[in-house]
FIPADO-376993 format. One record per residue (C-alpha): residue number from 1; x, y negated, z. Coordinates in steps of 0.5 Angstrom, whole numbers, m for minus. Each point is the difference from the previous one (the first is absolute). Layout:
<sites>
@n->NUM	east->X	north->Y	up->Z
...
</sites>
This chain:
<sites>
@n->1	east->224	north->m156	up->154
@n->2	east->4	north->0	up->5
@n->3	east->0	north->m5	up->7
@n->4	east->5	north->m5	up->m1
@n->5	east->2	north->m6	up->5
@n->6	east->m3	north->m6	up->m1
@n->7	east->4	north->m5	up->3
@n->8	east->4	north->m2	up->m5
@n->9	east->m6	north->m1	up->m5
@n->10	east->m4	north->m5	up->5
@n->11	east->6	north->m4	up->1
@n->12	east->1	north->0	up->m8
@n->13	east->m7	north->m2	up->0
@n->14	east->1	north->m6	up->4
@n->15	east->m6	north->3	up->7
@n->16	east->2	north->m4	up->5
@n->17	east->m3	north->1	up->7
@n->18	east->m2	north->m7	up->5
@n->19	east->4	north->3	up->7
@n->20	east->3	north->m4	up->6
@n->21	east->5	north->1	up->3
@n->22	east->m1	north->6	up->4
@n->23	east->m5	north->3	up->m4
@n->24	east->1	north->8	up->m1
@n->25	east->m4	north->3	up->m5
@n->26	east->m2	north->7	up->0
@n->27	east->m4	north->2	up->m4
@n->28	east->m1	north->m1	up->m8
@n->29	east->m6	north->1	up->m5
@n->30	east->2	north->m2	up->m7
@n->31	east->m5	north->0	up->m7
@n->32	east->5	north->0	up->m5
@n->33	east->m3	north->m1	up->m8
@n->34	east->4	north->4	up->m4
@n->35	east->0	north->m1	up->m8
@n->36	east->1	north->7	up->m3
@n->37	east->5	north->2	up->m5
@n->38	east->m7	north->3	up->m4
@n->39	east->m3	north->m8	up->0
@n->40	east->m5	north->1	up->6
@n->41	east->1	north->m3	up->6
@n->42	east->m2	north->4	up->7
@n->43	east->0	north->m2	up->8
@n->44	east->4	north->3	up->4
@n->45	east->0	north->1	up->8
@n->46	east->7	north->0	up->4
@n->47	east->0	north->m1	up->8
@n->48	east->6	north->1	up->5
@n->49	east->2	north->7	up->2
@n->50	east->m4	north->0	up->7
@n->51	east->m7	north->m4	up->m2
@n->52	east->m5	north->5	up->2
@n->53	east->m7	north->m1	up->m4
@n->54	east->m4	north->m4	up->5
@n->55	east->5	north->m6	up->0
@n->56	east->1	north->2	up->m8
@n->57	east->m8	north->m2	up->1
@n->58	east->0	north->m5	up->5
@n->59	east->6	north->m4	up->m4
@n->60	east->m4	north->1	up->m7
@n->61	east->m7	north->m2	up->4
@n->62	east->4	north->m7	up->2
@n->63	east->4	north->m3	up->m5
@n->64	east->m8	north->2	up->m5
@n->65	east->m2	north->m6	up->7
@n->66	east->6	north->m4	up->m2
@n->67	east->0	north->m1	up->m7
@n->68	east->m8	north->0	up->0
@n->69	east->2	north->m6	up->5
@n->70	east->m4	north->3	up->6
@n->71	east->5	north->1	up->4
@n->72	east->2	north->m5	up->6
@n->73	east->5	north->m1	up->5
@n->74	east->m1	north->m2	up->5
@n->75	east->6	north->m2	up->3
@n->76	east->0	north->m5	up->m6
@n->77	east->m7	north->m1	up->1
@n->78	east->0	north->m8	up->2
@n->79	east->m8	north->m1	up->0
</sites>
């Protein structure tokens, strides 16, 4: 199996991204669930050419909070 870009294929899968303007993204950590051609299904780990394994981790570690529903933002916080 070789590397293959991915951006094509996130947009056919409709993932989008909540960004204002002037956000500049620089980094990425995608999960792909893959069907195989044998019938199996398989997960599979892409990230961004310059993520290094501890942001790889931290990011990983923060959208586990976010889905768990954990995570606040202070910012947005109004209590």
């Amino acid at each position: 199996m070789a590397d293959q870009q991915i951006g094509q294929l996130l947009d056919t899968l409709g993932v989008t991204a909540d960004l204002d303007d002037g956000d500049w993204a620089t980094d990425a950590f995608i999960i792909l669930k893959v069907s195989k051609a044998d019938g199996g299904t398989t997960l599979i780990k892409a990230t961004s050419e310059a993520l290094d394994w501890v942001t790889s981790i931290g990011m990983l570690t923060a959208v586990l909070a976010i889905e768990n529903g954990r995570y606040v933002n202070i910012a947005e916080d109004d209590d």
